[in-house]
C-alpha positions in Angstrom: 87.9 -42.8 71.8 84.4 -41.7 73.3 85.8 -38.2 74.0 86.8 -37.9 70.5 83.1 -39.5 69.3 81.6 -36.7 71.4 83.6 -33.9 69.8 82.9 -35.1 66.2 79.5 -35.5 67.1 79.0 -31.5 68.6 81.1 -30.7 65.5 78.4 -31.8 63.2 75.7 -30.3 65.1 77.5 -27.2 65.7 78.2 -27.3 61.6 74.3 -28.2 61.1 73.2 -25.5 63.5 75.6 -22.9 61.5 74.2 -24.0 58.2 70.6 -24.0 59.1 71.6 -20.7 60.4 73.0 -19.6 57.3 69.7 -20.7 55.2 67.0 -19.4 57.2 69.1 -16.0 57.0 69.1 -16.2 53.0 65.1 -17.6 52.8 64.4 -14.4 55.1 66.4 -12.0 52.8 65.0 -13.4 49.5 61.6 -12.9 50.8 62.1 -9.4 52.1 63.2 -8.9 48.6 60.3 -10.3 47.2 57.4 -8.6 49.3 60.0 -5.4 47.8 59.4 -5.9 44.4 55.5 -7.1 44.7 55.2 -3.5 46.3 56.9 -1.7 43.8 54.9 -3.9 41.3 51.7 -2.6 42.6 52.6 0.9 43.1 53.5 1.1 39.3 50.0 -0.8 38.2 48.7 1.9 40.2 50.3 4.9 38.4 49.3 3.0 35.3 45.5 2.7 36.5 45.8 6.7 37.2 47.2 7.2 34.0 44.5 5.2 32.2 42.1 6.7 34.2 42.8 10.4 33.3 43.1 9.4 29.4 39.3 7.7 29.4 38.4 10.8 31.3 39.6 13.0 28.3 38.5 10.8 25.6 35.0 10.7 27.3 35.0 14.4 27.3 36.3 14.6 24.1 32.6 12.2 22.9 30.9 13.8 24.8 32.0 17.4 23.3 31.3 15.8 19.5 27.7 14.5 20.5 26.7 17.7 22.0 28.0 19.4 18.4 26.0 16.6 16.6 23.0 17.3 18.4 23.0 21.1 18.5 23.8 20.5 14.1 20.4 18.2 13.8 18.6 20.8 15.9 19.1 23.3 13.3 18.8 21.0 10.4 15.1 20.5 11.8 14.7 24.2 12.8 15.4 25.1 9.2 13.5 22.4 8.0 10.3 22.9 9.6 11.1 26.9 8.5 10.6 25.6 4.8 7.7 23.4 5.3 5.7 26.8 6.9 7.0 28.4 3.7 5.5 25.3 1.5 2.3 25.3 3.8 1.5 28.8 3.1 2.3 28.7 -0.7 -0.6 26.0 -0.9 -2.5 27.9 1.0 -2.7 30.9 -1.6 -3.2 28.6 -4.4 -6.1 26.6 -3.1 -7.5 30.0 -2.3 -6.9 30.8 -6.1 -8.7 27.7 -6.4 -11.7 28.2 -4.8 -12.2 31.4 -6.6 -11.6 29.8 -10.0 -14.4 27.0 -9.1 -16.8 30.3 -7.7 -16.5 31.4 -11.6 -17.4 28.7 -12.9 -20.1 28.1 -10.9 -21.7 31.3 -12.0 -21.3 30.1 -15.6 -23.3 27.1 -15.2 -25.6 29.0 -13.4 -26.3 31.3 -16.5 -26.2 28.4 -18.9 -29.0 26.3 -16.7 -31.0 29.9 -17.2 -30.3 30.1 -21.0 -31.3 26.2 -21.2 -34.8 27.2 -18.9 -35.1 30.4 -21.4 -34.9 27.8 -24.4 -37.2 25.4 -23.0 -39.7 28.2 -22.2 -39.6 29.4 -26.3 -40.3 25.7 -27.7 -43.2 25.8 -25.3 -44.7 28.7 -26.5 -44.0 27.4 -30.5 -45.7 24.5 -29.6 -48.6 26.5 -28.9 -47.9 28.2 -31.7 -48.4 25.2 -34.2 -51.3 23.9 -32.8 -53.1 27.2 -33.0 -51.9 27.2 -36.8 -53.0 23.7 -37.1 -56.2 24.5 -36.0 -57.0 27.0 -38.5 -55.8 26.1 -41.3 -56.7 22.4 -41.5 -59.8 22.2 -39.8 -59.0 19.1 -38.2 -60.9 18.2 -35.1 -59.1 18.7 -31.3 -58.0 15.0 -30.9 -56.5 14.9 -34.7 -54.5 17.8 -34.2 -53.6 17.2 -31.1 -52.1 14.1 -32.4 -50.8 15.1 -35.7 -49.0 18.0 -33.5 -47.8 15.8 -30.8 -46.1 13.9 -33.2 -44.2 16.3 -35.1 -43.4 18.4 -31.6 -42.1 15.4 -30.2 -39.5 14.3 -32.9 -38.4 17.8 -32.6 -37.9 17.9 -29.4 -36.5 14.9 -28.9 -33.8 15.7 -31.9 -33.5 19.0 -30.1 -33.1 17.3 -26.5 -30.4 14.9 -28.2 -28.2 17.6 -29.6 -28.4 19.8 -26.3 -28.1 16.4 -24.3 -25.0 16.0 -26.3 -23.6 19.9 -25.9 -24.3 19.8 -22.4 -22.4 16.5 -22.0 -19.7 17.3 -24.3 -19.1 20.8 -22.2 -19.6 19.0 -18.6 -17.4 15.8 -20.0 -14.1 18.0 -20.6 -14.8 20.7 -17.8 -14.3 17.8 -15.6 -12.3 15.8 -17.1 -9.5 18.7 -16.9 -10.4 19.5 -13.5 -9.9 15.7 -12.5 -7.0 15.4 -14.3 -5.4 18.4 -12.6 -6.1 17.1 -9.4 -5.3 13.1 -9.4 -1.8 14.3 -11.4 -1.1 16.6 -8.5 -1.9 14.2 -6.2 -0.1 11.2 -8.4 2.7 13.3 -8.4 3.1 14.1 -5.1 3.4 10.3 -4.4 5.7 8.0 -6.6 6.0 4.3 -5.6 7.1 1.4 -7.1 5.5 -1.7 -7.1 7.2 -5.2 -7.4 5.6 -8.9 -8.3 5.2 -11.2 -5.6 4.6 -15.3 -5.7 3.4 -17.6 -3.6 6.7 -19.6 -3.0 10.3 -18.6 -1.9 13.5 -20.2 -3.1 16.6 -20.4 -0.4 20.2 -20.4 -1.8 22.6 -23.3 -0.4 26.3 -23.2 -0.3 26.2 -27.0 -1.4 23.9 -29.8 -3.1 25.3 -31.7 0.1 22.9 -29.6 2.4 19.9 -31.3 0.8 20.9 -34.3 2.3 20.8 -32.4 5.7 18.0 -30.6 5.1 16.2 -33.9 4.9 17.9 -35.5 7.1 17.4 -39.6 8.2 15.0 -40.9 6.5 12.9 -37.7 6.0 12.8 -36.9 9.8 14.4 -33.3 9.3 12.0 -31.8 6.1 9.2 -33.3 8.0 10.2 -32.0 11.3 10.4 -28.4 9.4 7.2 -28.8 7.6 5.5 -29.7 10.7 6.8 -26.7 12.8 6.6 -24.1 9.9 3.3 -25.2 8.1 4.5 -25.3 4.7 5.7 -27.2 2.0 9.7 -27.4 1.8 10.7 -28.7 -2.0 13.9 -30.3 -2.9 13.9 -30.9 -6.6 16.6 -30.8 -9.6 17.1 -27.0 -8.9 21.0 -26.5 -8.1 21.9 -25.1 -4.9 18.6 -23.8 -4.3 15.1 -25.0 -2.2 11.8 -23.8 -2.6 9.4 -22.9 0.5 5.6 -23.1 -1.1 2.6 -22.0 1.0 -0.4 -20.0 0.5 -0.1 -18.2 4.2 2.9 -15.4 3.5 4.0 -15.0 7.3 4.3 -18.7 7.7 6.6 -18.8 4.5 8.6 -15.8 5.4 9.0 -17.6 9.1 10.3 -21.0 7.4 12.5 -18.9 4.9 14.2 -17.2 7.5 14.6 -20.6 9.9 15.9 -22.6 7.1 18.6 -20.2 6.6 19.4 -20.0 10.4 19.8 -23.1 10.5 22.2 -23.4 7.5 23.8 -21.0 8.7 24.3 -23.2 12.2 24.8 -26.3 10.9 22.8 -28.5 13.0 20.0 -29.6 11.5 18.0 -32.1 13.7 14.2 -31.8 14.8 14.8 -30.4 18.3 16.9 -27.7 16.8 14.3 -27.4 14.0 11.8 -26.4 16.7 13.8 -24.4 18.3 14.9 -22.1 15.8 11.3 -22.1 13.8 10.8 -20.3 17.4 12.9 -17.8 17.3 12.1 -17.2 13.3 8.4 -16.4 14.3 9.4 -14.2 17.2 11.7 -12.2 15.1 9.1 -12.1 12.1 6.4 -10.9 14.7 8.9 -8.1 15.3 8.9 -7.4 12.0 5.6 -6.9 11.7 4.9 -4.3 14.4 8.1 -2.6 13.0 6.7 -2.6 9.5 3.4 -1.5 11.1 4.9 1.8 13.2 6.6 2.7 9.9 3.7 2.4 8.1 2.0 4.5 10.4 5.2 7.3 10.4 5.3 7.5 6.3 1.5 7.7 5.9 2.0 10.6 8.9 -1.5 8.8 10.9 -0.3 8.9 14.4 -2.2 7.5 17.8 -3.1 3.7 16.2 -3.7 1.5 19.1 -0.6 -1.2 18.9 -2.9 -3.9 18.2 -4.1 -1.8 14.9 -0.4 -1.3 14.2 0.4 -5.3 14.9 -2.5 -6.1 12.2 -1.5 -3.8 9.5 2.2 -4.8 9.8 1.0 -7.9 8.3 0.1 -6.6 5.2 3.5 -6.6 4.2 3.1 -10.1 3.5 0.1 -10.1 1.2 -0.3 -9.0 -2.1 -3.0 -8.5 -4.5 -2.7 -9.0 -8.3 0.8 -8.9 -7.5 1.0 -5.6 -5.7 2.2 -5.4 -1.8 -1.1 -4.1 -0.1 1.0 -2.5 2.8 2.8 -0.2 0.1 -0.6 0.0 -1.8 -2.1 1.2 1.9 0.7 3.9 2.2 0.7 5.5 -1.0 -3.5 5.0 -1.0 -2.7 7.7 2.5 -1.2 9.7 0.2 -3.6 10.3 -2.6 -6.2 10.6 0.1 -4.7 13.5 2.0 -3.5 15.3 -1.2 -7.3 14.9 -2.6 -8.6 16.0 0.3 -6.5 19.0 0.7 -7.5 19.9 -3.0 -10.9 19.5 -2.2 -11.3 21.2 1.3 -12.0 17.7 3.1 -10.9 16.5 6.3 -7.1 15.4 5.7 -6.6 13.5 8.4 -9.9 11.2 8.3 -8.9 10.8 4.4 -5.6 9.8 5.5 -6.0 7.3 8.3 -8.9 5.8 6.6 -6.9 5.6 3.5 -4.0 4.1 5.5 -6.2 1.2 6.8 -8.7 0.9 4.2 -7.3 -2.8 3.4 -6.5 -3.8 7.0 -9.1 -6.6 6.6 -7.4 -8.1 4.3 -4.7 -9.5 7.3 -8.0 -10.9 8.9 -10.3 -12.1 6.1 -9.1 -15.6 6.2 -10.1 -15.8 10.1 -13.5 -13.6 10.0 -16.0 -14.1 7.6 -16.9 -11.4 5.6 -16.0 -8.6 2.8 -12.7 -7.3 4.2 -14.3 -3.9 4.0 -16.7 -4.4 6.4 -14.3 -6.8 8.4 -11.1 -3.9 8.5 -13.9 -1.5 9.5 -15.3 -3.3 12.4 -11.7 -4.0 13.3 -10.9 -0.3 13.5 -14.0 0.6 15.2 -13.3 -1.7 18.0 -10.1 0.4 18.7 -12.2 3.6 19.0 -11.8 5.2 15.6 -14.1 7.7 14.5 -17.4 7.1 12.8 -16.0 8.8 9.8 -12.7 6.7 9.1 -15.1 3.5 9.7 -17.6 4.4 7.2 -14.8 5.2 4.5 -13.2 1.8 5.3 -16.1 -0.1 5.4 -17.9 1.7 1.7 -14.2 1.6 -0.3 -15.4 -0.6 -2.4 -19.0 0.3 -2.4 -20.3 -2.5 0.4 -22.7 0.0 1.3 -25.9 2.0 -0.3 -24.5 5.8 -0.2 -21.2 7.0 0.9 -21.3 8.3 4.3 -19.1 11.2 3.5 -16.8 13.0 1.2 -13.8 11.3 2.5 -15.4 8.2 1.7 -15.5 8.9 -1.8 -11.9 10.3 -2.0 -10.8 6.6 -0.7 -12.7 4.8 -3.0 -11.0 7.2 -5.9 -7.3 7.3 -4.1 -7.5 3.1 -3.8 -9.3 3.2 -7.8 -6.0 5.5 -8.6 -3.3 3.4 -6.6 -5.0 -0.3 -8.4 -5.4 0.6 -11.8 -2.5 2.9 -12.8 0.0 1.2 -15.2 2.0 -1.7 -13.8 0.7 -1.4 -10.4 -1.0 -5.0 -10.8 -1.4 -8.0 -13.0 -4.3 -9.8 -13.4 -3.9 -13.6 -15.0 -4.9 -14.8 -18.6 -8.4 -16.3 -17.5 -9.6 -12.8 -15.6 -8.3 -11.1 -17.9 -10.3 -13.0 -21.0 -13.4 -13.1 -18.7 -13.5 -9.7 -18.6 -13.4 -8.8 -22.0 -16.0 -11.2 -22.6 -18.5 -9.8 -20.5 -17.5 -6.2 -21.7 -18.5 -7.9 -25.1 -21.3 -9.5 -23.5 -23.0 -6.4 -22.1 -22.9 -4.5 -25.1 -24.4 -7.5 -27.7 -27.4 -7.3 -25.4 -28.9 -4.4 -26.4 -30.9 -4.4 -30.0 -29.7 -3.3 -32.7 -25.9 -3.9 -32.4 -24.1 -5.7 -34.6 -21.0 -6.8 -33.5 -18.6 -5.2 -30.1 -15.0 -5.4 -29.3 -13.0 -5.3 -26.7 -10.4 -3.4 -26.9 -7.1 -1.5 -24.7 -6.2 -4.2 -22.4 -10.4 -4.1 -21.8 -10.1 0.0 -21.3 -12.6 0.3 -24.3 -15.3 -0.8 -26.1 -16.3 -0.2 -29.8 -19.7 -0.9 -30.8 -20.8 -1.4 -34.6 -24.0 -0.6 -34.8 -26.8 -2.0 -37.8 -27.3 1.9 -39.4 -31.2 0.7 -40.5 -32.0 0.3 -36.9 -30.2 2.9 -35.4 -29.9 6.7 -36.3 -27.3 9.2 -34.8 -29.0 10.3 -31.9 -30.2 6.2 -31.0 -26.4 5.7 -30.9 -25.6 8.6 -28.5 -28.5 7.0 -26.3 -27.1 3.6 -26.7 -23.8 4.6 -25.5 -25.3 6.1 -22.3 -27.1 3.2 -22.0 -24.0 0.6 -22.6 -22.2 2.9 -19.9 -24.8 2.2 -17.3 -25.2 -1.4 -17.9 -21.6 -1.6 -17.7 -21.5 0.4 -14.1 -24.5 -1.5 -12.9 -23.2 -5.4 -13.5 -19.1 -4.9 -13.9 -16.4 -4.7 -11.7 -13.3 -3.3 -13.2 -10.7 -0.7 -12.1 -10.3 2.8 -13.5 -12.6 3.7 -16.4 -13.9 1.9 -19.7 -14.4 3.9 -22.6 -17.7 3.0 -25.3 -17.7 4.5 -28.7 -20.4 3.5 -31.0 -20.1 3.3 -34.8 -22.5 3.6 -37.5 -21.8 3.1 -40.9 -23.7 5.6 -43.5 -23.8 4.3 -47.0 -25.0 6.7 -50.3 -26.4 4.1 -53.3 -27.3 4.9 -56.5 -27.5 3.6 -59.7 -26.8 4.9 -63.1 -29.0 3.8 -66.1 
């Protein structure tokens, strides 16, 4: 019974040792198998890499075939570009030489005239003498007498003679250069085009839902008062559907709480740690702005070398306005007119057009400096180490100063009168507007002898009706010079005002 214990026993080991045997055989084959197929696995990922790799290799050979084409294209776009500017370059050239030539002609036939008037002047002297000799003789009157008698009479002639060539001289001077004006500023006006749009002092912000006014002011007013705070201007939710309006006097700070209020619409989450965080990033991103809209500035008006600072300052004029008109546009397209001016005139182009460019630069600072901005932009640009010239045009644009400092200084003030006053370039409001007709009326009831003035062509003209028993023909040519003096002496007022004088001539008789 034990031996056959013992041999059952060795049977089930020997059984147990056979299929332990038998299993660590198969676990040895399966995983020779295995580490087999992992190695095919990654030799065929590798031929796949390979294969990837050569195709990126061709398609970046294939780019970089297509830029190269690209770039060698633009290379002769410019080449043939610049080719036609040199053409256009030298076809000015010949005319303003034709120019010139023109104005030397004309100059010799004022010069004549001036000798003709000196020749005429010269022949009413010696009648003069003339008639008093005559006097003399024939009426025996004493020295003093006919001094007096012949003072008289020579002096109401020479005063109606002096009127009429006063007129003449005028009249010819008037339209010799009012066509030589007008053929320069429409050169130069059409050699710049720019529209002009209306700007306010509030922005509204569309919202996909009234519910977002809820949002937008949040618990208990936390959120609008969180935005106000951060953004420095005044965020109102009225009756307006789907809409909010940002109202602030400071442009940049309305822009920067335009564009955070639609970030965070846009997100979602509208709490005041958010509200900060965002109103952050809106200024950053507006501050780009600016020096972007500054460098392009700069590139259109074709002024090159501004300090960045300079470039910083006058990107913010794209924020302000003035009678409705940008001023960064108004800036550029004031560049223009100066440089085409001053090429017409043979001034320096590139003073005219940087000081053209940043003739209203103070305007970005006049609410932190005290002062005209003339004088404040030109103070600005002469601490960045612009020349004298460009700071005196800047700082006399508007006539701050006693006498222009140069030519270029005048062709500002006339490219900035040009860009201001054309047709719907600005608006003015109902109250400027009637205060300036009323002092146009004003200025002209204060002299004697007028009747009654109007105002007339949007404040462009004024017609005078004179009291015809006080004043003759030639007082009314004298008044109008007069009128136009007063009126450039006391007003301000953009482009030019024209006065015409009327008097009424009346033939009575009766028959008996």
């Amino acid at each position: 019974m034990l031996t056959y214990e013992i041999i059952s026993a060795l049977i089930v080991i020997v059984v147990g040792a056979g299929t332990f045997a038998l299993g660590w055989l198969l676990r040895n084959r399966q995983f020779r198998e295995r580490v087999k197929h992992a190695g095919e696995s990654a030799d065929r990922l590798l031929e796949e890499a390979k294969s990837r790799q050569r195709e990126l290799l061709l398609e970046a050979r294939d780019e970089a075939l297509k830029i190269k084409a690209a770039a060698e294209a633009e290379i002769r776009d410019r080449r043939s570009e610049l080719h036609r500017q040199e053409r256009r370059l030298q076809q000015k050239e010949e005319m303003l030489d034709r120019r010139i030539e023109v104005l030397d002609r004309r100059e010799r036939a004022l010069t004549e005239k001036e000798h003709q008037v000196d020749l005429l002047r010269q022949q009413t002297e010696e009648l003069k003498k003339d008639r008093q000799r005559e006097l003399e003789r024939v009426a025996q009157l004493t020295v003093d007498e006919a001094r007096d008698f012949l003072l008289r009479e020579i002096e109401q002639e020479v005063r109606a003679d002096a009127a009429r060539r006063v007129r003449e001289i005028e009249q010819q001077a008037r339209e010799e250069a009012e066509r030589k004006a007008r053929a320069i500023i429409t050169l130069a006006i059409q050699r710049c085009a720019a529209d002009q749009v209306a700007e306010a002092t509030v922005s509204v912000v569309a919202l996909p839902n009234e519910e977002m006014k809820g949002r937008i002011i949040g618990r208990e007013g936390r959120n609008i008062r969180a935005l106000e705070s951060a953004t420095g201007v005044d965020v109102i939710i009225d009756d307006t559907p789907d809409a909010v309006t940002l109202s602030g006097f400071d442009p940049i700070r309305r822009e920067v709480a335009r564009l955070a209020l639609q970030k965070l619409i846009a997100d979602g989450r509208i709490h005041p740690a958010r509200i900060e965080e965002v109103v952050a990033k809106a200024r950053q991103e507006v501050e780009n702005i600016i020096r972007e809209e500054g460098e392009q500035a700069a590139i259109k008006a074709g002024v090159h070398g501004l300090h960045p600072e300079l470039i910083k300052v006058l990107g913010r004029l794209k924020y302000r306005t003035s009678y409705g008109q940008n001023i960064l546009n108004h800036s550029i397209e004031v560049a223009h007119l100066s440089a085409a001016l001053a090429a017409e005139l043979g001034a320096d182009v590139n003073v005219a057009r940087a000081a053209g460019l940043m003739h209203d630069i103070g305007k970005a600072l006049s609410h932190e400096v005290e002062g005209p901005h003339a004088l404040v932009g030109a103070e600005l640009v002469r601490r960045y180490g612009k020349s004298p010239k460009i700071v005196a045009a800047i700082a006399n644009h508007h006539g701050e100063l006693d006498e222009p400092q140069s030519i270029e200084a005048i062709i500002v003030q006339a490219a900035d009168a040009i860009s201001g006053a054309r047709p719907g370039a600005r608006r003015e409001t109902v109250e400027n507007y009637i205060k300036r007709l009323e002092a146009l009326e004003t200025v002209a009831n204060s002299f004697p002898g007028v009747e009654r003035s109007f105002a007339i062509q949007a404040g462009r003209e004024v017609r005078i009706i004179v009291k015809p028993d006080e004043i003759d023909d030639l007082s009314a040519v004298r008044l109008a010079r007069d009128v136009v003096k007063r009126i450039e002496e006391t007003l301000e007022y953009p482009g030019q005002i024209k006065v015409t004088v009327l008097r009424e001539t009346r033939a009575v008789d009766f028959a008996r």
